[in-house]
C-alpha positions as CSV (number, residue, x, y, z in Angstrom):
1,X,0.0,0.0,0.0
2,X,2.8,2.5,0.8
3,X,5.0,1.7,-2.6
4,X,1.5,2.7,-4.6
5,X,0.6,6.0,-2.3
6,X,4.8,6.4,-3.6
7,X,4.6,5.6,-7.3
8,X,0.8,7.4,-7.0
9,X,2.7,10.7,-5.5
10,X,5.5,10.5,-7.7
11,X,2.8,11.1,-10.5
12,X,0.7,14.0,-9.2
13,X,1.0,17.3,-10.9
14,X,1.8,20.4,-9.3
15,X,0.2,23.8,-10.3
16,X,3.5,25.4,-11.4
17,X,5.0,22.3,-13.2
18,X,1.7,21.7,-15.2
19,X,1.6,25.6,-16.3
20,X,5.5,25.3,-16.8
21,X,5.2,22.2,-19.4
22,X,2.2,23.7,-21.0
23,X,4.3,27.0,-22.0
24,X,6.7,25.0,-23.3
25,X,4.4,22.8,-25.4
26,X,2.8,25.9,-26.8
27,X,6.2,27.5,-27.6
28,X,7.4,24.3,-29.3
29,X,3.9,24.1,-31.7
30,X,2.8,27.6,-31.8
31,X,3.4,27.9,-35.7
32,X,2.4,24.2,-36.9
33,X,-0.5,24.9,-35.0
34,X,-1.3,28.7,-36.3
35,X,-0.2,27.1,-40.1
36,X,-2.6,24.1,-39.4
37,X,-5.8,26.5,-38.6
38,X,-4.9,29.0,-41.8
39,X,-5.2,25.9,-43.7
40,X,-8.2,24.6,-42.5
41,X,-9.7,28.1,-42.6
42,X,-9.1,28.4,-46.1
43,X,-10.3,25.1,-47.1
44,X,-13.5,25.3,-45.6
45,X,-13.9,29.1,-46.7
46,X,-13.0,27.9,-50.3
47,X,-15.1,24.5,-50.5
48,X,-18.2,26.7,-49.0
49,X,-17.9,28.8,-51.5
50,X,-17.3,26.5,-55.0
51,X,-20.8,24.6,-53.8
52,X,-22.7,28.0,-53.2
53,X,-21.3,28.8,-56.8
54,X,-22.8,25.6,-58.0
55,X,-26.0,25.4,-56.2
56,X,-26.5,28.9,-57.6
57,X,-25.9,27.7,-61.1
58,X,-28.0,25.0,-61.6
């Protein structure tokens, strides 16, 4: 029972190291991240508007 209370304590988060590896992550994926939602943007922008242009047409 003590060794799991250990292993279990070992493996609690803190406040500050959660907010710590969190800053990090962001710094390390802030541009594939902003690159990924430009692209989806434009995607969906750009199919929305070819099937409005062909619903109009027919």
């Amino acid at each position: 029972m003590l060794a799991y209370q250990l292993t279990y304590a070992k493996n609690m988060w803190n406040r500050k190291e959660l907010k710590t590896k969190a800053k990090q992550m962001v710094k390390k994926n802030y541009w594939n991240l902003l690159v990924l939602c430009f692209l989806v943007a434009l995607l969906t922008g750009e199919f929305r508007n070819f099937y409005c242009r062909n619903l109009a047409s027919r």
